[in-house]
N, C-alpha and C positions, 0 to 999 in steps of 0.2 A: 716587403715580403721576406722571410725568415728561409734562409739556405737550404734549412729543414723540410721543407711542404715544396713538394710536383704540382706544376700546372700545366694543366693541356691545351693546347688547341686542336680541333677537328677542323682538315682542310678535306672539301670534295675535289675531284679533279675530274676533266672533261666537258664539262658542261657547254652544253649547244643546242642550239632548237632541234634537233635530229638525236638526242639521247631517250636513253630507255624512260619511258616517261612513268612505266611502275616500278624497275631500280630508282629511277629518283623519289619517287612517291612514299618508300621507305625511308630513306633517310630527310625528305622532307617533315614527316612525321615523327622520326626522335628531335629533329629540328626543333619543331613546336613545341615537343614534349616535353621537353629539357630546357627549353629557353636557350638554346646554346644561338651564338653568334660566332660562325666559322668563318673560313675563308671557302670564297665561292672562285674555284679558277674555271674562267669562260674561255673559252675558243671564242676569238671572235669572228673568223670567218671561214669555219671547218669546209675542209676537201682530204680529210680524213676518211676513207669510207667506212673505215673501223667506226664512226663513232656513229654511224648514218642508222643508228636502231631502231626509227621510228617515221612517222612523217611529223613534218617539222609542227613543235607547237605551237600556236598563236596566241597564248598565250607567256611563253617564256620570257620574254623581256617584263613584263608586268611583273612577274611573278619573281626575278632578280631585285626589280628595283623597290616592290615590297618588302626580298629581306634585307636589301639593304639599310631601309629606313629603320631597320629593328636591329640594326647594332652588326651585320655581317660585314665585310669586307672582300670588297671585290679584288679580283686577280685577274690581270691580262695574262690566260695563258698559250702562250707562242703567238700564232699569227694564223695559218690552215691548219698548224698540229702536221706539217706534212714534213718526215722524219728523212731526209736522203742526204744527210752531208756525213764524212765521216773524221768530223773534225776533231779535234782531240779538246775534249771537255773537262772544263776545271773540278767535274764532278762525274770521276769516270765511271758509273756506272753502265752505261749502254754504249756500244760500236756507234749507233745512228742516230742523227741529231738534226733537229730543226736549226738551228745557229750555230753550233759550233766550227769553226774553218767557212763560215760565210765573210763576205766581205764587210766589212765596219759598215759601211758605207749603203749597202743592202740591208744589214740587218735594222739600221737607225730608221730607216724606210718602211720595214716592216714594222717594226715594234708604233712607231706614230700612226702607222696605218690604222694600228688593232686598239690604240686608244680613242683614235678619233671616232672607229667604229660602236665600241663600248660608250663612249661620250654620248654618241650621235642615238646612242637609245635612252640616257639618262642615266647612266652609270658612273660612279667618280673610281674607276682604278687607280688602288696606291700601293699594290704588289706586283710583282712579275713571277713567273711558275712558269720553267721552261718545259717544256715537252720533253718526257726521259731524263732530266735533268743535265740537258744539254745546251750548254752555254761557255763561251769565255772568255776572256780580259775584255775583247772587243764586244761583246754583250753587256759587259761593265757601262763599259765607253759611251755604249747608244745609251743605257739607261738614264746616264747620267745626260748626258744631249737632250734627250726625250723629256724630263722633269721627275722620274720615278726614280725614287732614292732606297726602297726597300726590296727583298724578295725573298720569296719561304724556297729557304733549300738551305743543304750544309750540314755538318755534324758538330755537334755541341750540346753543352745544358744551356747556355745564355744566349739570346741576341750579340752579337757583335758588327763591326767595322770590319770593310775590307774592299777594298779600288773603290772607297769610296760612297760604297752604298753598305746599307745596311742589311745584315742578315737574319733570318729568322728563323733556328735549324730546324729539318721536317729530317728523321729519324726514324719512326717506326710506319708501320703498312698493316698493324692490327694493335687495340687496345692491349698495352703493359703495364704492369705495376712499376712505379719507378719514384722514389725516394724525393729526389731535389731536381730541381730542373724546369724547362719549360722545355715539353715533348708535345711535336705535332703530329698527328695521328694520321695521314693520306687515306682517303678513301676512294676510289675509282664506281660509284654508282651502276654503272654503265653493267661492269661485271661482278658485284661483288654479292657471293652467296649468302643463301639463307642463314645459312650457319655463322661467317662472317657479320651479318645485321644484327643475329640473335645473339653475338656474343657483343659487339657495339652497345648496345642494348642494356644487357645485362652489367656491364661494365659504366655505365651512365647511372643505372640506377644505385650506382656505391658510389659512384665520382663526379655525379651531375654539380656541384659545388667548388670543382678543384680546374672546371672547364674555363676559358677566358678569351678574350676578345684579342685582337691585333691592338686595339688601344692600350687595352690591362696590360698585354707584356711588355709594351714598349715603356707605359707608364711605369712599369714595377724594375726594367732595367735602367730608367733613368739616362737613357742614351749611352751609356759606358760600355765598354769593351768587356764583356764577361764571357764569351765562348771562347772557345777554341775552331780554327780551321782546320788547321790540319793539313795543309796544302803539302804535297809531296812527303808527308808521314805514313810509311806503309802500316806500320799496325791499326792506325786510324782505319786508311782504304780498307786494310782487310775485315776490320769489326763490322764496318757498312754495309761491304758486299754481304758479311754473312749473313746480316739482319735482313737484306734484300731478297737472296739467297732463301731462306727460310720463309719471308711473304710469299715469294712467289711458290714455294713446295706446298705453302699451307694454303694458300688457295687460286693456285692454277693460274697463274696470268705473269704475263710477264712486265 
């Protein structure tokens, strides 16, 4: 892949048998429309009441493990999604974190819990998606314990290395035009407006061909160190929070 040409990936986030079941209906529907293969980050065993929107579907696991068979990639994301430690995170965006300042030792617990859970429906998770983006070194630690070696979060244009595991930067919170790179696009279903859909939307039907799989990036970086972290870089942090900063002004969530 030539340095010159952006590629995206679309990650949703939340997903739970208890989600808005016509927020997902919309972007199940660019889904198909587009042929896109995202990342699908599950809770797998929400006590979030935030995410409690609906009554639970019975069809939802059927409905994961369909798209998986069509090229999406699952994400273990947290374990309840339940956010009360205020550990300090290798990705400070947020005060409150589901892992971060937990014990090594709890969190390796948790994390095997929520794969065995996603297993135990027929699901192969090969990401991790921490809740608020809260995680650290000792979240590393359990990943690598646990057998999961990659996870979408970070800032950069490339996939890179780091404690180990591999990263896969998630960046923006609404479709951007952007040059070179591999930018992931966060979507939260759950809450995201009309307006927000319609401009998804609109932005597929110029860039439906520029979209790509968790396979395609890894395949196109070749495993090599091409991001950047950025780990204790304040200009970095501050570019973050402001693109954070700006999701959240442009449509209302935190």
């Amino acid at each position: 892949m030539g340095e010159s040409t952006s590629r995206f990936l679309l990650r949703t986030d939340d997903l739970c048998p208890t989600m808005s079941r016509g927020g997902w209906a919309r972007f199940e529907a660019l889904i198909e429309e587009f042929s896109l293969r995202p990342i699908l980050a599950v809770v797998p065993d929400n006590h979030d009441p935030e995410l409690e929107k609906d009554t639970p579907n019975p069809g939802f696991w059927k409905m994961l493990r369909a798209l998986e068979s069509r090229g999406a990639t699952i994400a273990l994301h947290g374990y309840r999604h339940l956010c009360a430690s205020r550990g300090r995170a290798l990705m400070p965006l947020h005060t409150m974190s589901e892992f971060a300042g937990i014990d090594e030792s709890l969190q390796q617990e948790w994390i095997q819990a929520g794969l065995d859970t996603l297993r135990g429906h027929g699901l192969c998770p090969r990401l991790f998606v921490a809740p608020r983006h809260g995680f650290d070194h000792a979240t590393l630690r359990a990943l690598r314990a646990t057998g999961l070696s990659a996870i979408s979060d970070g800032y950069g244009k490339w996939p890179f290395q780091f404690g180990g595991i591999t990263w896969i930067p998630q960046q923006l919170w609404e479709p951007v035009e952007r040059q070179a790179g591999i930018w992931t696009i966060c979507i939260h279903p759950n809450t995201a407006s009309d307006v927000e859909t319609l401009r998804l939307r609109e932005f597929l039907r110029r860039k439906a061909s520029q979209f790509a799989s968790v396979d395609d990036v890894l395949g196109d970086s070749g495993g090599t160190v091409r991001g950047l972290l950025g780990l204790g870089q304040s200009a970095v942090w501050a570019r973050l929070r402001r693109l954070r900063t700006e999701a959240q002004k442009a449509f209302g969530r935190g």
